[in-house]
C-alpha positions as CSV (number, residue, x, y, z in Angstrom):
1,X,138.6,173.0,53.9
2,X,140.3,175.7,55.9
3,X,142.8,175.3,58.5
4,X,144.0,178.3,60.4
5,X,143.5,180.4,57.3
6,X,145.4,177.6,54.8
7,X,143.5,175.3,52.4
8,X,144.0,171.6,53.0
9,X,143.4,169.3,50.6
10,X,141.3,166.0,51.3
11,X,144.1,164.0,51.6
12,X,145.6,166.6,54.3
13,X,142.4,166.6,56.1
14,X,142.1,162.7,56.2
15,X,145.9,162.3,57.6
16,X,144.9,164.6,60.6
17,X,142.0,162.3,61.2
18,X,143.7,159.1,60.7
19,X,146.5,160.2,63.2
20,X,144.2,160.7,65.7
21,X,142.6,157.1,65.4
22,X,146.0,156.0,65.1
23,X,147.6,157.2,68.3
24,X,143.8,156.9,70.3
25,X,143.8,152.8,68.9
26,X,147.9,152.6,70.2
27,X,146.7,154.0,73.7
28,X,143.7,152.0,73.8
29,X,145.0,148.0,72.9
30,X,148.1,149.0,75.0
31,X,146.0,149.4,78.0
32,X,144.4,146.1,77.2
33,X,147.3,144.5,76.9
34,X,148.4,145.4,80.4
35,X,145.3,144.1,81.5
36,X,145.5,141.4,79.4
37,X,148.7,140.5,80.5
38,X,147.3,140.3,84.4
39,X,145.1,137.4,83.1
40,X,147.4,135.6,81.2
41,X,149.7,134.9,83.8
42,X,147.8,132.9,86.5
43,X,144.1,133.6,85.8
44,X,143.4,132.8,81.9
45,X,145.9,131.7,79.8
46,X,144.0,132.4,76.7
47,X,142.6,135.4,77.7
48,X,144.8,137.1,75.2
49,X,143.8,134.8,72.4
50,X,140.1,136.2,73.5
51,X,140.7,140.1,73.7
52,X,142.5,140.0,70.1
53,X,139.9,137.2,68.8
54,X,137.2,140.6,69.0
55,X,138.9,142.0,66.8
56,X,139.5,139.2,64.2
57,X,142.8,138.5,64.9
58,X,145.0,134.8,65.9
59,X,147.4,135.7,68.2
60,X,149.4,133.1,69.8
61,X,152.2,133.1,72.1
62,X,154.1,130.6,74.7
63,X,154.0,133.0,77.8
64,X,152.5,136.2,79.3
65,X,155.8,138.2,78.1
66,X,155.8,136.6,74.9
67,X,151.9,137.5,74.7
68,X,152.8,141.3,75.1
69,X,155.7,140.5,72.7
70,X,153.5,139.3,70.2
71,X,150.8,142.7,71.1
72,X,154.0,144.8,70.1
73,X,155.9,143.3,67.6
74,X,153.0,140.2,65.9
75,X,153.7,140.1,62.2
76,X,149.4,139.9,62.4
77,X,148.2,143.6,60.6
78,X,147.6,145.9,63.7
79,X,150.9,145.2,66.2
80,X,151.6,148.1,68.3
81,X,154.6,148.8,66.1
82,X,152.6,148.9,62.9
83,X,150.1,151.4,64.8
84,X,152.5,153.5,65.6
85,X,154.3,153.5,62.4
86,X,151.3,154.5,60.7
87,X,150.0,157.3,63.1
88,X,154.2,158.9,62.2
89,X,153.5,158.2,58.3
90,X,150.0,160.5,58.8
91,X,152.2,162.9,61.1
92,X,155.1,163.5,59.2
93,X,152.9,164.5,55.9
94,X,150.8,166.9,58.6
95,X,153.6,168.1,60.4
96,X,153.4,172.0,59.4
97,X,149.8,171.8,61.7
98,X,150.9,169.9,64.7
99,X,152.4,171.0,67.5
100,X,155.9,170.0,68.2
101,X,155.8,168.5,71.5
102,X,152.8,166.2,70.1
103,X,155.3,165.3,66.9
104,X,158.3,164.5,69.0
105,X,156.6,162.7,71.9
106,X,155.4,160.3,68.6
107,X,158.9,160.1,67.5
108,X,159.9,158.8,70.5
109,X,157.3,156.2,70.9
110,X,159.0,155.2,67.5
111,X,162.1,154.9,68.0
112,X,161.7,153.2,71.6
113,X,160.0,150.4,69.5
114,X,162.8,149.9,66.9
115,X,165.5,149.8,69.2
116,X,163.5,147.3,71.4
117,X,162.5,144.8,68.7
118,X,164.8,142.3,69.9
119,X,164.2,142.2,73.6
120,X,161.9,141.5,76.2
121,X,158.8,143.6,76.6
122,X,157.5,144.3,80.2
123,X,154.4,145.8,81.4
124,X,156.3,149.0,82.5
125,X,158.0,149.5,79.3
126,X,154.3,149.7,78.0
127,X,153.0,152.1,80.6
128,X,155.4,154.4,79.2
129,X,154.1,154.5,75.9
130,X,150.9,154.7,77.4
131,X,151.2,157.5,79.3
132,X,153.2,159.3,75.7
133,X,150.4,158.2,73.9
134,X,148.2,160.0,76.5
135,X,150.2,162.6,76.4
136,X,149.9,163.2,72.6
137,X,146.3,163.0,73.1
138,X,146.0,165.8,75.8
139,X,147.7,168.0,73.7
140,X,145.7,167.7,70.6
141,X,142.6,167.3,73.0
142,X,143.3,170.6,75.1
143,X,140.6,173.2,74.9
144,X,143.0,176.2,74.5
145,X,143.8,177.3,71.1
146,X,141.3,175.1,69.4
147,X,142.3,174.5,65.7
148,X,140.7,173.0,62.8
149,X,143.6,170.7,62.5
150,X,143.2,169.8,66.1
151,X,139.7,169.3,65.6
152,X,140.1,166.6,62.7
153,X,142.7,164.9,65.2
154,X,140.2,164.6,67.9
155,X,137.3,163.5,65.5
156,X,139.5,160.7,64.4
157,X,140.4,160.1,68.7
158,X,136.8,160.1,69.1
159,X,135.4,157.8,66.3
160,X,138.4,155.3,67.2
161,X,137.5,155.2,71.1
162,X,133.7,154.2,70.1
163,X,135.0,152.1,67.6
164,X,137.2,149.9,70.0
165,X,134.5,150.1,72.7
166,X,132.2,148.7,70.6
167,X,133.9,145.4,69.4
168,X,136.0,144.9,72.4
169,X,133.3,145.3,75.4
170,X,129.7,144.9,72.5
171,X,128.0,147.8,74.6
172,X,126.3,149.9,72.9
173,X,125.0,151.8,75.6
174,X,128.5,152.7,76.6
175,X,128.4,155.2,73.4
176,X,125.2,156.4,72.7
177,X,124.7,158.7,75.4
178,X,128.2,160.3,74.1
179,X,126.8,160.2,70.2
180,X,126.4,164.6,70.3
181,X,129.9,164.7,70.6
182,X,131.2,163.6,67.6
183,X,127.9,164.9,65.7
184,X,129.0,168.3,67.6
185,X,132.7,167.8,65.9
186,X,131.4,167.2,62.9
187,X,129.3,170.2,62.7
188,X,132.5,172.1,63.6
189,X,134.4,170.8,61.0
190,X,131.9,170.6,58.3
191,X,128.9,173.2,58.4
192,X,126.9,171.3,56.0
193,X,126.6,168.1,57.9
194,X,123.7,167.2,59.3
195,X,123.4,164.9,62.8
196,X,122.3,161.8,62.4
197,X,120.5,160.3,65.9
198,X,121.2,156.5,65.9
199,X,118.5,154.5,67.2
200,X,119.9,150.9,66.5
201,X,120.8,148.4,68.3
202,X,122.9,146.4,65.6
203,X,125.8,146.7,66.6
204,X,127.1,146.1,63.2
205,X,124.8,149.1,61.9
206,X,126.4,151.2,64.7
207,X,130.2,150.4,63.4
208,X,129.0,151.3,59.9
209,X,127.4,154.9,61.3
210,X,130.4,156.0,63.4
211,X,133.3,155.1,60.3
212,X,130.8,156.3,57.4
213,X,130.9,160.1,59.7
214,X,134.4,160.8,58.0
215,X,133.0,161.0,54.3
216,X,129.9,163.1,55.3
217,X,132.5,165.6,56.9
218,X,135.7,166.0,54.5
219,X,133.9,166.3,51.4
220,X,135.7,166.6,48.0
221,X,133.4,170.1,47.4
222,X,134.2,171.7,51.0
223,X,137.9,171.0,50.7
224,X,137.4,172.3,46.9
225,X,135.5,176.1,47.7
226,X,138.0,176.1,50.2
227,X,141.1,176.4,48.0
228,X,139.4,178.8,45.9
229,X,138.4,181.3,48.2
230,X,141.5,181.4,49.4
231,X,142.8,182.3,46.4
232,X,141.0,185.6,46.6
């Protein structure tokens, strides 16, 4: 696959896709904790336990700050902190394509988190992140200077956002009519896809659709002819 005239490998191609789910999941459960949080303290009390049990996840927690506590820092597989330290891992190996506002903006997120592991979280320490998170996003989302790179990024952003609408709200509806845009992505990225026009309404069949995309795209024989015509 080529990338601003430089052959990526698959591996390459998959980080930049992977750090765009990353940082669009981080944005995403963030704002549902905040909303979350609302809830928790004099509506539901186990509206938390709720929003993570869609996502197959026991959370527990003793109050609405611990709740966000535990949405950061949970030792469960998918904490805030663990999102964001896998969006960096993805960044730092991709870091020659990104731009550096978008790199240091997610080192910042980072390193907020660390130093804050052992105090109290508030809703306004997470709008913060939120908005950096949005901010990474808009800039990797911008429709000036288009890249490949960018492109993968924003694939990733936009199989993630289906994803997460899917299991958190179960509306199917609320993605279909948006389907063409990661079929138009694809076709971008990959000239040799085909679009696929999803008539189910299995929700289950749907998730398998939107994160089976990715292997119909980066392909071991695109990224290969790739590499060798840019030997040439």
């Amino acid at each position: 696959m080529i990338l601003n005239g430089i052959a990526i490998s698959i591996n390459t191609a998959e980080r930049l896709y992977w750090f765009g789910r990353y940082v669009q999941r981080a944005e995403t459960m963030l704002k549902e904790l905040v909303n979350s949080y609302d809830y928790v303290i004099d509506r539901d009390f186990e509206d938390g336990q709720k929003l993570y049990a869609k996502l197959g996840v026991e959370i527990e927690y003793t109050n609405a700050l611990d709740f966000l506590k535990q949405g950061v820092y949970g030792t469960y597989g998918g904490s805030i902190e663990q999102i964001i330290s896998w969006a960096r891992e993805n960044a730092i190996e991709t870091r020659h394509l990104l731009d550096e506002r978008g790199f240091a903006t997610l080192n910042k997120i980072y390193n907020q988190l660390v130093a804050g592991r052992n105090s109290a979280v508030s809703p306004s320490n997470l709008e913060e992140i939120i908005d950096n998170c949005s901010l990474i996003l808009g800039i990797f989302s911008s429709e000036l200077d288009r890249t490949r790179a960018y492109q993968l990024i924003r694939f990733g952003q936009q199989i993630e956002r289906f994803d997460l609408i899917l299991r958190l709200y179960g509306e199917i509806e609320m993605v279909t009519a948006d389907i063409d845009v990661i079929n138009t992505i694809a076709r971008q990225l990959n000239r040799h896809y085909r679009p696929i026009n999803v008539t189910t309404s299995d929700i289950g069949k749907f998730l398998v659709f939107l994160n089976g995309v990715v292997d119909r795209v980066i392909q071991k024989e695109t990224c290969s002819s790739a590499s060798l015509q840019s030997q040439r």
